[in-house]
C-alpha positions as CSV (number, residue, x, y, z in Angstrom):
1,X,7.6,5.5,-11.8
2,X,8.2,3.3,-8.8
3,X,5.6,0.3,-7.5
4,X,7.3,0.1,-4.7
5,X,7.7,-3.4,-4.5
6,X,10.3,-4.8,-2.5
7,X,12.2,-7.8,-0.9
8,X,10.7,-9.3,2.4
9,X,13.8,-8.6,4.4
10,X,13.6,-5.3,3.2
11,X,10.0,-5.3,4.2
12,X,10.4,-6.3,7.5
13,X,13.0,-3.0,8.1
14,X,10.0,-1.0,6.5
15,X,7.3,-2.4,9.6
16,X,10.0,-1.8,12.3
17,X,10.6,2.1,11.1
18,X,6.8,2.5,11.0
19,X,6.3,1.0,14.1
20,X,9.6,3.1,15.8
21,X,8.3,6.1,14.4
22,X,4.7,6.0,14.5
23,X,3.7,6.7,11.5
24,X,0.0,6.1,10.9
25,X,-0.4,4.6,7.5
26,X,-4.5,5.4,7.7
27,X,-3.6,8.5,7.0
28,X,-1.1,7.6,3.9
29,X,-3.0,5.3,2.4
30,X,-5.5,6.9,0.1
31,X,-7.4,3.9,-2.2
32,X,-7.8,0.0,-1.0
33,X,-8.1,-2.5,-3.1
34,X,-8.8,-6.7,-2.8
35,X,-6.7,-9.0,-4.6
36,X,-9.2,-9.4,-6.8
37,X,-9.2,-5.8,-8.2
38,X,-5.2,-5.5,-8.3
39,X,-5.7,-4.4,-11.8
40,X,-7.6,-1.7,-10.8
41,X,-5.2,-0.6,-8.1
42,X,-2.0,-0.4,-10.6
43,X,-4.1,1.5,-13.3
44,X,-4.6,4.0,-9.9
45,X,-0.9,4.0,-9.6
46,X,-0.1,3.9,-13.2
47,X,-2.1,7.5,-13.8
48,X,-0.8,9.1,-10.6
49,X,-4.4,9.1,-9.1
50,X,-3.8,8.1,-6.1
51,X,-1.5,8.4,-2.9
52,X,-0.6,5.2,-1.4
53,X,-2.3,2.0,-2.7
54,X,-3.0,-1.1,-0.5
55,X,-3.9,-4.7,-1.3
56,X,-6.4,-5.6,1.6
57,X,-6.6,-9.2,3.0
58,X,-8.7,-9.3,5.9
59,X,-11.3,-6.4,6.2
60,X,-13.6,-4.8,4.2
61,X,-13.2,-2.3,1.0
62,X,-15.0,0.7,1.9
């Protein structure tokens, strides 16, 4: 099982392929979750129950 947690410079690569490429990560990411609920969020990916998992800073958690 991968987290997917990575180094910033590698980060920043990651924003510039999605950026070159497109790729609309609405449509990847399946659950949100604010810091405050992280817990939550890894349990998701723990179990496999989810697709992509996002920490969300600055809008809403629908």
């Amino acid at each position: 099982m991968a987290l997917g947690i990575m180094s910033i410079w590698r980060m920043e690569e990651l924003v510039k392929r999605i950026a070159r490429l497109e790729i609309h990560l609405n449509k990847l990411v399946t659950h949100k979750f604010t810091l405050e609920h992280c817990s939550k969020a890894y349990a998701r990916i723990v179990i496999g129950k989810c697709g992509k998992v996002a920490a969300v800073f600055d809008e809403k958690v629908k």
